[in-house]
DRENDO-1510 file (C-alpha; in Angstrom, 1 decimal, always signed):
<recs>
REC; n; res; u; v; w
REC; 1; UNK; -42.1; -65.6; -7.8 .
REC; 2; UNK; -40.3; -62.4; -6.9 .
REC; 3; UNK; -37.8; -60.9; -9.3 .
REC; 4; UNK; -35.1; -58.9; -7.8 .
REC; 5; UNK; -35.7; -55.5; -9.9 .
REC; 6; UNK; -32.9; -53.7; -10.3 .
REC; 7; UNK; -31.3; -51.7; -8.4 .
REC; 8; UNK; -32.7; -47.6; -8.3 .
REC; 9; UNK; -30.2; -44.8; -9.1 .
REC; 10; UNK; -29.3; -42.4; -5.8 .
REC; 11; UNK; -31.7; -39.2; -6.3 .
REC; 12; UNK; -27.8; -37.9; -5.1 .
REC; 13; UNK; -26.2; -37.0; -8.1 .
REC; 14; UNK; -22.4; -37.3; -7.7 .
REC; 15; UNK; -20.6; -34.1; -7.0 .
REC; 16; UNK; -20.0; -31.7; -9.2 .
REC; 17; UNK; -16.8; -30.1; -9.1 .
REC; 18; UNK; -17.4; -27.2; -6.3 .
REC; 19; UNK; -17.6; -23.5; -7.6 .
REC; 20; UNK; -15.4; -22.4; -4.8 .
REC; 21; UNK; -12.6; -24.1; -6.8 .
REC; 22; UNK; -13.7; -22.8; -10.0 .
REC; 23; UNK; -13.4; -19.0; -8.7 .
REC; 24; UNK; -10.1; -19.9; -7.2 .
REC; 25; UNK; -8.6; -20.7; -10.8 .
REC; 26; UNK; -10.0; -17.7; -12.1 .
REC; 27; UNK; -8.3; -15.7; -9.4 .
REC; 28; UNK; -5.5; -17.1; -10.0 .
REC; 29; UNK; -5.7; -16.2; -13.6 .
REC; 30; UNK; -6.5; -12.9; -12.8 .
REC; 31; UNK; -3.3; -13.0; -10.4 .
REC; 32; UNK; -0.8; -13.9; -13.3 .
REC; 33; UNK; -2.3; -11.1; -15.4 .
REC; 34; UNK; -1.7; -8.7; -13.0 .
REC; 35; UNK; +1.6; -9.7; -13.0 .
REC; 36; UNK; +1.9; -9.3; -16.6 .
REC; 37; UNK; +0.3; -5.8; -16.0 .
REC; 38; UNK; +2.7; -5.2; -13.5 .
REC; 39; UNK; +5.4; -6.0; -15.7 .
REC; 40; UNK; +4.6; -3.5; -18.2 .
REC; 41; UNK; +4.4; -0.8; -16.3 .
REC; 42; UNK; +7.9; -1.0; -14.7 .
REC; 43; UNK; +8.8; -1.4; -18.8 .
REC; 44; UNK; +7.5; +2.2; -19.2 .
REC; 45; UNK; +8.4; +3.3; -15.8 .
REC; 46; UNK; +12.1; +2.6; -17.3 .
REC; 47; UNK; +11.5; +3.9; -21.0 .
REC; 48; UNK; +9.5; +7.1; -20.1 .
REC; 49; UNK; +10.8; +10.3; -18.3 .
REC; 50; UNK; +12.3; +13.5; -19.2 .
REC; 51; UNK; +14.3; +11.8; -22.0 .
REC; 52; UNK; +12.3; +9.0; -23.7 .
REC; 53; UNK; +14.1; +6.0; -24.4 .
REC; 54; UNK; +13.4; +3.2; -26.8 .
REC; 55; UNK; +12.9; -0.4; -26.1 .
REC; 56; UNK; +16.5; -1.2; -27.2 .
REC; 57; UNK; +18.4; +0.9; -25.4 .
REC; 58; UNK; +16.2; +0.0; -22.5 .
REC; 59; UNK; +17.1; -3.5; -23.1 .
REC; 60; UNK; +20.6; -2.4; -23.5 .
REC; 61; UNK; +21.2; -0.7; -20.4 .
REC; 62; UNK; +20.0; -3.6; -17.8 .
REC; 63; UNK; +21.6; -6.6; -20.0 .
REC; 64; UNK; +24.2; -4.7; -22.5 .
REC; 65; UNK; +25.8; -1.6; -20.4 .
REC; 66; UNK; +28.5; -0.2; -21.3 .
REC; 67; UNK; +28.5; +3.1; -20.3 .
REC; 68; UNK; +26.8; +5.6; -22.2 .
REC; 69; UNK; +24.4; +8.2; -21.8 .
REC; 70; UNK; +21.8; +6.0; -22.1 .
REC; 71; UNK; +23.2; +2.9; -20.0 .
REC; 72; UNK; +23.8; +5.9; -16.8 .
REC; 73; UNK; +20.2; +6.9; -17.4 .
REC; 74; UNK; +18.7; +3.1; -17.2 .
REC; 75; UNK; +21.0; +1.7; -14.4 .
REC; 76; UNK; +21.2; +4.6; -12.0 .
REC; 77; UNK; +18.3; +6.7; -12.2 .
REC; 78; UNK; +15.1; +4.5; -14.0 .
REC; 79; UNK; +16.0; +1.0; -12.3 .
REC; 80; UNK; +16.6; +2.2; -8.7 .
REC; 81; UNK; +13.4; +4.5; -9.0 .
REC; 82; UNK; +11.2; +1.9; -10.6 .
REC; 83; UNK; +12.7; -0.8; -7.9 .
REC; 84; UNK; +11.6; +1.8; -4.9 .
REC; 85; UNK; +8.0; +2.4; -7.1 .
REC; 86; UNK; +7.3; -1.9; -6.2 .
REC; 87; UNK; +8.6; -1.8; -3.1 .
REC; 88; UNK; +6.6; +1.4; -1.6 .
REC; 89; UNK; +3.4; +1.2; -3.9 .
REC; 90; UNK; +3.2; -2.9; -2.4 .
REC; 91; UNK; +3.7; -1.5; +1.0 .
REC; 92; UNK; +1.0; +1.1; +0.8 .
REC; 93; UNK; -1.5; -1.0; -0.7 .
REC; 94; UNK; -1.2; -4.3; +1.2 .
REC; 95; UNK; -1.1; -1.7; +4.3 .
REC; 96; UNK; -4.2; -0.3; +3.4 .
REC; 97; UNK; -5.9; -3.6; +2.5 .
REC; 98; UNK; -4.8; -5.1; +6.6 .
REC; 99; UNK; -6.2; -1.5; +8.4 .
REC; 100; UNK; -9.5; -2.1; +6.1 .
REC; 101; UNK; -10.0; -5.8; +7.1 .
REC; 102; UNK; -8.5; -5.1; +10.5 .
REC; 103; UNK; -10.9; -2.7; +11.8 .
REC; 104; UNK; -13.6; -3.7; +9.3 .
REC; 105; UNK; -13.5; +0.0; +7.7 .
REC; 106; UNK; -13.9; +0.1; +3.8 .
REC; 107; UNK; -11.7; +3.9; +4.8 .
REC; 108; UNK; -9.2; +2.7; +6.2 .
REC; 109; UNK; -6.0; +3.6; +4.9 .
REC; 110; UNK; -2.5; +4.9; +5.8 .
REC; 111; UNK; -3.0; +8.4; +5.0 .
REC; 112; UNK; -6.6; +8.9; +5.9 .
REC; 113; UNK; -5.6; +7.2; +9.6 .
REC; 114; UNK; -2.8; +9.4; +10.2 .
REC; 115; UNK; -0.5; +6.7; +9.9 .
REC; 116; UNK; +1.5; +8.3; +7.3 .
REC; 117; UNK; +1.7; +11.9; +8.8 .
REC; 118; UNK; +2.5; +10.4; +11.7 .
REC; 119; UNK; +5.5; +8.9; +10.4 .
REC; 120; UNK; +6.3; +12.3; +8.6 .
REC; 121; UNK; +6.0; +14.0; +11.9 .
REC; 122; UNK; +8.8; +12.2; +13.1 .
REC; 123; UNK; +10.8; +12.7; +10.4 .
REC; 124; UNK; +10.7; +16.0; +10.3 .
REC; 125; UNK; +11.3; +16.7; +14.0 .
REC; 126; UNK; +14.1; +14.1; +13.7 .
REC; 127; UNK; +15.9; +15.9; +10.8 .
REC; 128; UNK; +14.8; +19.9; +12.1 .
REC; 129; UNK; +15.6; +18.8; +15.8 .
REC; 130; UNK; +18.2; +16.0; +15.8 .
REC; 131; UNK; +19.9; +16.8; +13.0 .
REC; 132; UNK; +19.2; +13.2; +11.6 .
REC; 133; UNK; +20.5; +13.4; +7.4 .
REC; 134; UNK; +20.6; +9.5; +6.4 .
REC; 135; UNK; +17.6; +7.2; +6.0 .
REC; 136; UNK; +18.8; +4.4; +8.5 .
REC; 137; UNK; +18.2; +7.3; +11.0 .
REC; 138; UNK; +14.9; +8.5; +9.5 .
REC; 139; UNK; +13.2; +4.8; +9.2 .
REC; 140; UNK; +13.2; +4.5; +13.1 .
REC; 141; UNK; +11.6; +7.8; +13.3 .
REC; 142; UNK; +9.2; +6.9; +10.7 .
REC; 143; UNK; +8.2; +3.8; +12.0 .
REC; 144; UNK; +8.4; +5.2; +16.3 .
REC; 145; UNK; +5.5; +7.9; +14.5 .
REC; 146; UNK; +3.4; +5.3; +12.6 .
REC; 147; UNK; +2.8; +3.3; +15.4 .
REC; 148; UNK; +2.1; +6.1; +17.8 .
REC; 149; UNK; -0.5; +7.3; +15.4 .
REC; 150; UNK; -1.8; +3.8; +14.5 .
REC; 151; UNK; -2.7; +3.3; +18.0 .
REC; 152; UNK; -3.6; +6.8; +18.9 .
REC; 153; UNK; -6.3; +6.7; +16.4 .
REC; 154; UNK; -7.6; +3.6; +16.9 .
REC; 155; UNK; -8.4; +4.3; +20.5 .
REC; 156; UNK; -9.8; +7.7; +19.5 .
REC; 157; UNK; -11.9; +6.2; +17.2 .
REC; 158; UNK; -13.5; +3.8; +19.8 .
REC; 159; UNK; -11.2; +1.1; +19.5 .
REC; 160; UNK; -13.2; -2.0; +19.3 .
REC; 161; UNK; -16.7; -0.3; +19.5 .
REC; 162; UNK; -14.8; +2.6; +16.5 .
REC; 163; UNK; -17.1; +2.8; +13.4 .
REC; 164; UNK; -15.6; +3.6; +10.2 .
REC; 165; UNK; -17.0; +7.0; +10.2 .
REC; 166; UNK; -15.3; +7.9; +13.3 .
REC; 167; UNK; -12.2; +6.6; +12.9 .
REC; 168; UNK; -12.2; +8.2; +9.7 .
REC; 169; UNK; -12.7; +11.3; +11.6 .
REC; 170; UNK; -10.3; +10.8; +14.2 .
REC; 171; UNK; -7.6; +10.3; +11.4 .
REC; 172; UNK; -8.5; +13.2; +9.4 .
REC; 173; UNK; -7.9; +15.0; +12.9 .
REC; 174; UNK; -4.5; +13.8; +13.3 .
REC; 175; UNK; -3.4; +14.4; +9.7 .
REC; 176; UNK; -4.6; +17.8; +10.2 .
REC; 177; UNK; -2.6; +18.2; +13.1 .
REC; 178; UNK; +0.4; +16.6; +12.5 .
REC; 179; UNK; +0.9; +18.3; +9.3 .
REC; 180; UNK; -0.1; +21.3; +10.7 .
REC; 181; UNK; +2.7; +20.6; +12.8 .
REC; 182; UNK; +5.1; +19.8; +10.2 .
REC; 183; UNK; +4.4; +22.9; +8.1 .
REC; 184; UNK; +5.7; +25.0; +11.1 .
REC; 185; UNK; +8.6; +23.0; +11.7 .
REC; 186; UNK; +9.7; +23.8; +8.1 .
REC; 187; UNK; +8.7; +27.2; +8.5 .
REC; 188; UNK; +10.7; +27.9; +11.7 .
REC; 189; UNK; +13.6; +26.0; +10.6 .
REC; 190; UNK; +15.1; +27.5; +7.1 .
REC; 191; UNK; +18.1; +25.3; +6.9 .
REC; 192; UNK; +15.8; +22.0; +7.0 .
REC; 193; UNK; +13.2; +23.4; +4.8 .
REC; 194; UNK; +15.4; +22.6; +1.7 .
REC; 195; UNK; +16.0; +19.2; +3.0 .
REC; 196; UNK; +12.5; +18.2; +3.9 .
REC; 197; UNK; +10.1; +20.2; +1.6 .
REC; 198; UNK; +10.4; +17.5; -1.8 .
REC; 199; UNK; +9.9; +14.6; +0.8 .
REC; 200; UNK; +7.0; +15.9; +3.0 .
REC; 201; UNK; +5.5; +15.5; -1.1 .
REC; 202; UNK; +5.8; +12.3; -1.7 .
REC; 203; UNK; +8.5; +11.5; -3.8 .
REC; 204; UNK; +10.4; +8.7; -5.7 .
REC; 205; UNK; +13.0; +10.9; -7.3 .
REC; 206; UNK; +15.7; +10.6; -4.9 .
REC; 207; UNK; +16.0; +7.1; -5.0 .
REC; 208; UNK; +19.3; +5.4; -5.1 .
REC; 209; UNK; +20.4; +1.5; -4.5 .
REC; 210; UNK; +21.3; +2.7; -1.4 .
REC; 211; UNK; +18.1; +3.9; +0.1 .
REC; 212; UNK; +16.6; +0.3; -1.3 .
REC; 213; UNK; +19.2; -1.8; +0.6 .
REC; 214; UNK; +17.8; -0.5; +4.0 .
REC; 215; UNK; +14.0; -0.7; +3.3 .
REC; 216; UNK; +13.5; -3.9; +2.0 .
REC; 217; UNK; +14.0; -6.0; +4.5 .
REC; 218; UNK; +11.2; -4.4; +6.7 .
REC; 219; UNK; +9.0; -4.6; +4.2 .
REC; 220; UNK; +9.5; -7.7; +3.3 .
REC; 221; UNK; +9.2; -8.6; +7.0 .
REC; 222; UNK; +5.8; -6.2; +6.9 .
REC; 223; UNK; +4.8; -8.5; +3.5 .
REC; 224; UNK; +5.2; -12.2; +5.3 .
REC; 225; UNK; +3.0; -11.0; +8.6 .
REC; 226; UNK; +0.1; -9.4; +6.6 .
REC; 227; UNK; +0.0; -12.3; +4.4 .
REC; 228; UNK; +0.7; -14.3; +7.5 .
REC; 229; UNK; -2.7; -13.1; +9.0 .
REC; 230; UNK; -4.8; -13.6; +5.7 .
REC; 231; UNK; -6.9; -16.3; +7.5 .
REC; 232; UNK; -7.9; -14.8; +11.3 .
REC; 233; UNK; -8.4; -11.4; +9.2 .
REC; 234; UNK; -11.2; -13.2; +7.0 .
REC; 235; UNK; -12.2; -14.8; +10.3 .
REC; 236; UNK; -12.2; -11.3; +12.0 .
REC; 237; UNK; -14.7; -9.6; +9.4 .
REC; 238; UNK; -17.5; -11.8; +10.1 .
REC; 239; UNK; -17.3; -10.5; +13.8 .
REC; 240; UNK; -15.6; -11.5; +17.1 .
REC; 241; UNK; -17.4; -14.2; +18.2 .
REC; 242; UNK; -17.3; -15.4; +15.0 .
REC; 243; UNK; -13.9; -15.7; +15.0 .
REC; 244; UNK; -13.4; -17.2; +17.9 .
REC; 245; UNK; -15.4; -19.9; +17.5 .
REC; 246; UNK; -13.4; -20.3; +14.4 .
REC; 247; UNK; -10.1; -20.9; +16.7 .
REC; 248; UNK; -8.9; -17.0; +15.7 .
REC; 249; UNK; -6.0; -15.5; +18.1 .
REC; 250; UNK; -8.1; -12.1; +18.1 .
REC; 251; UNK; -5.0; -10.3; +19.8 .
REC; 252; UNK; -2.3; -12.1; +18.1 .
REC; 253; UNK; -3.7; -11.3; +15.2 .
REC; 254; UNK; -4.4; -7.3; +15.9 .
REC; 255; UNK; -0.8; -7.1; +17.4 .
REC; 256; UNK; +0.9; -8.7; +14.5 .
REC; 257; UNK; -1.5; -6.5; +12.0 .
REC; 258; UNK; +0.0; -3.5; +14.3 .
REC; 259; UNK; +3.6; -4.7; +13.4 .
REC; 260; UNK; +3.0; -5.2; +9.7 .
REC; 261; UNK; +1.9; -2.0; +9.5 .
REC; 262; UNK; +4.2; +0.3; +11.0 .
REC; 263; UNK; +7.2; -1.9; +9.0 .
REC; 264; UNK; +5.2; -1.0; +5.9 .
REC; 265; UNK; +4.3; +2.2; +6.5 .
REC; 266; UNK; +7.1; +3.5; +8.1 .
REC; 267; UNK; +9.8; +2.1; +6.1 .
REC; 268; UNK; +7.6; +3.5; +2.9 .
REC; 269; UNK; +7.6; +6.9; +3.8 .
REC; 270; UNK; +10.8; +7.0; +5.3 .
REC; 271; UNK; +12.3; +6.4; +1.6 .
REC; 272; UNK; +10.0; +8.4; +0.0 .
REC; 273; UNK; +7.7; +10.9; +2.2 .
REC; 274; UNK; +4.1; +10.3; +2.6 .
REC; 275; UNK; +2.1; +8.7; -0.5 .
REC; 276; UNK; -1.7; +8.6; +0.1 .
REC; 277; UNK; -4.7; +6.8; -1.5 .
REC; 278; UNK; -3.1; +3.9; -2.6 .
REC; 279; UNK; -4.2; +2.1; +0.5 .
REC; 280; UNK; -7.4; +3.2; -0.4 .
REC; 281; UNK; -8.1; +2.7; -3.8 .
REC; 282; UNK; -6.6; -0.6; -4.5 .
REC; 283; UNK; -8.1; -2.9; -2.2 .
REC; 284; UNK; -11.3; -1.4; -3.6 .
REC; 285; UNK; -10.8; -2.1; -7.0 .
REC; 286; UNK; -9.0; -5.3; -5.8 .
REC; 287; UNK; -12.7; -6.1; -3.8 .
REC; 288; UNK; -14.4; -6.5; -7.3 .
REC; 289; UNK; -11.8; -9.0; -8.8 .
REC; 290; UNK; -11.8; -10.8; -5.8 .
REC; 291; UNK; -14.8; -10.8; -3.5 .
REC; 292; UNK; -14.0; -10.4; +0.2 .
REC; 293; UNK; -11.5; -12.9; +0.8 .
REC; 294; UNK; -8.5; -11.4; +2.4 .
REC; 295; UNK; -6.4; -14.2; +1.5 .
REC; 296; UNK; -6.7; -13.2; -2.4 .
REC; 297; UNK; -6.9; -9.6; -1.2 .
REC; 298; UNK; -4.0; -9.4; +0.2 .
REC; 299; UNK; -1.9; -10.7; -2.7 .
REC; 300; UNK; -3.9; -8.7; -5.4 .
REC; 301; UNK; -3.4; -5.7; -3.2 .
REC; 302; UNK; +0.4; -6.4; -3.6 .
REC; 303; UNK; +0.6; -6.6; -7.0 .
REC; 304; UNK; -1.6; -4.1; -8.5 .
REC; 305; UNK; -0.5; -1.0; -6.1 .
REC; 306; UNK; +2.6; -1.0; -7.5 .
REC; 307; UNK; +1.2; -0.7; -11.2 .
REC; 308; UNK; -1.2; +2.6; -9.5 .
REC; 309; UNK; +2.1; +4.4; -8.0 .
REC; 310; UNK; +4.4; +3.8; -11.1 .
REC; 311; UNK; +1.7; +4.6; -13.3 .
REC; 312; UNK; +1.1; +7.8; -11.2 .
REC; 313; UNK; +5.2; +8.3; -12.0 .
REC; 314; UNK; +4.8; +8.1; -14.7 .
REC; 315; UNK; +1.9; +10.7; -15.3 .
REC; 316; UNK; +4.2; +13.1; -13.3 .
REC; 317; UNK; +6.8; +12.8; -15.5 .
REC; 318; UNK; +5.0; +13.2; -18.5 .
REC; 319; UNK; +2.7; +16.1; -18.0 .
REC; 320; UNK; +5.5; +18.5; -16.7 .
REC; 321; UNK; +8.6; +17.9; -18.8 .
REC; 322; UNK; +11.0; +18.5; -18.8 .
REC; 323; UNK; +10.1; +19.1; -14.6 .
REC; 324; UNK; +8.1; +16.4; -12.9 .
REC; 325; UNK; +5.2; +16.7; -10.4 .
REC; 326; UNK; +5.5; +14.5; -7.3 .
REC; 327; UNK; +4.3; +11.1; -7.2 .
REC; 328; UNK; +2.3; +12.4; -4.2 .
REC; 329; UNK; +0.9; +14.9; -6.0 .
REC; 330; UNK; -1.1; +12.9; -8.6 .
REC; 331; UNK; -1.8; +10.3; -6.6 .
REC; 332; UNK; -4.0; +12.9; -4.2 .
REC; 333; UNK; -5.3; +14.6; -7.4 .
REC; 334; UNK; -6.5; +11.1; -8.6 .
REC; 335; UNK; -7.5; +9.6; -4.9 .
REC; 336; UNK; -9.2; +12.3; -3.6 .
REC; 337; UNK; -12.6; +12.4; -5.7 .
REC; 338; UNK; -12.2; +8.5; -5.5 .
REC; 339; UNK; -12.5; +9.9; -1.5 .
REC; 340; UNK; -15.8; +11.6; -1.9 .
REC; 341; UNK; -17.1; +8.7; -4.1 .
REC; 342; UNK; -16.9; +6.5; -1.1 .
REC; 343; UNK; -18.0; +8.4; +1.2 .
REC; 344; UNK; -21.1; +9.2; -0.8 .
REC; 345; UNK; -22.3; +6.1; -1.7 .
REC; 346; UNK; -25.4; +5.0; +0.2 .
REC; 347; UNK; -23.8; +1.8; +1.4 .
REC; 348; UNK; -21.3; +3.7; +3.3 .
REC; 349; UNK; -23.7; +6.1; +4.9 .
REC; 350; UNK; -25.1; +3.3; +6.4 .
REC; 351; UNK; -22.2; +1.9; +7.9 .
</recs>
């Protein structure tokens, strides 16, 4: 008589809940801390500077103003220049984090590719030459210069067949040059020099309400198309064929990476002047939070290079009281050895 034995368990376990999700909530934990850390450092971006303030009167003069000394000091000078601090150190580093992912260059960055001086360029010739004095005539400039000088170097570099190496070397050219360029334009022209020589720095002392009303909409517009492009640019890293048997619009994608570029770029260093390393170092140190995926990148890379350029500020105003040094100052004094670190590694020599 045969007995129906019972059935055997699947050798299949049942799934386990998949790891990819599990790193996802921790990047997103990491995300909300970084906004926390963000947070703090547009509290002290607010309470530190030539005159310290305290916590109360910090709190006073955004919710409480009513006039004083204190209240003038919050609303008009630390607000407006912590507000342009977000808005430029985001555009910098998500810039940085699309050239690097674009062209597949761990270098690439807005003031190593010339991008920056580019825009600076045009600046200047537009304020020595033109006599251009408000910034809705310099962020045209700016961004006519960035993209020249975006797509200069790429094709100098090799465009598509470019290596990091050379189209590091192509941008270090046309910095070289352009500022080279700039330096003479101030020299021959003694009535601009005054203008021109705190911005050609790198700068978020002049900031005003005003200037932040006519750059945020193009970076904002330069924010939604790099994010935009998150997926094809992950697509794009693992190589062209790659991505296009993954259904990735290679040239929509490299056009629109263009655009968000020059709209963060230019309208960054129209405000302020040319900022570099920022672009650099963040999506780095964003890299080893993250892993390679752009589309967690690109949204670190917003966040936490605002917290590098405040913080650099913040330095500048601390270190030289009761002067300041120039944001773009400290930032090349800290980004430059983080420079020669990268290009030094063995990895890189390889590349």
């Amino acid at each position: 008589m045969l007995v129906d034995s019972p059935p055997r368990q699947s050798a299949i376990q049942a799934p386990q809940a998949p790891a990819p999700r599990k790193r996802n909530a921790v990047r997103a934990v990491g995300l909300f801390l970084s906004l926390g850390v963000l947070l703090l450092v547009v509290v002290a971006s607010i309470a530190i500077g030539a005159k310290p303030l305290a916590l109360g009167d910090v709190w006073h003069g955004l919710f409480h103003a009513s006039g004083t000394g204190n209240d003038v000091i919050v609303q008009d000078v630390r607000v407006p220049r912590t507000l342009l601090g977000v808005l430029v150190g985001a555009a910098l580093g998500l810039s940085g984090a699309v050239m690097q992912g674009l062209t597949r260059n761990p270098l690439a960055e807005p003031g190593i590719l010339g991008v920056n001086a580019g825009a600076a360029a045009a600046v200047v010739s537009a304020i020595s030459f033109l006599g251009v004095t408000s910034l809705t005539g310099y962020v045209w400039f700016s961004f006519v210069g960035a993209g020249v000088v975006s797509v200069l170097v790429y094709f100098l570099g090799g465009s598509r067949g470019a290596t990091p190496i050379r189209l590091a070397l192509a941008g270090t050219a046309a910095t070289a040059a352009l500022y080279g360029y700039v330096n003479a334009v101030q020299l021959m022209d003694s009535a601009a020099l005054e203008q021109i020589r705190f911005w050609t720095v790198g700068s978020l002392a002049s900031a005003d309400m005003e200037i932040i009303g006519k750059v945020w909409p193009f970076i904002a517009v330069g924010v939604v198309l790099a994010l935009f492009i998150a997926r094809p640019l992950n697509a794009m890293e693992m190589g062209e064929d790659t991505a296009r048997a993954l259904g990735a619009h290679l040239t929509r994608t490299r056009v629109l990476a263009m655009v968000a570029v020059t709209l963060l770029c230019g309208a960054a260093t129209a405000a302020c002047g040319p900022i570099v390393f920022i672009g650099l170092m963040v999506p780095h140190l964003v890299r080893t939070l993250t892993g390679p995926d752009m589309r967690w990148i690109l949204p670190y890379a917003t966040v936490l290079s605002p917290v590098l350029l405040l913080g650099s500020d913040v330095i500048g105003r601390v270190v030289a009281r009761p002067s300041e040094l120039q944001v773009g100052i400290v930032t090349a004094l800290v980004g430059g050895p983080v420079f020669i670190y990268l290009v030094r590694r063995r990895k890189m020599a390889q590349l």
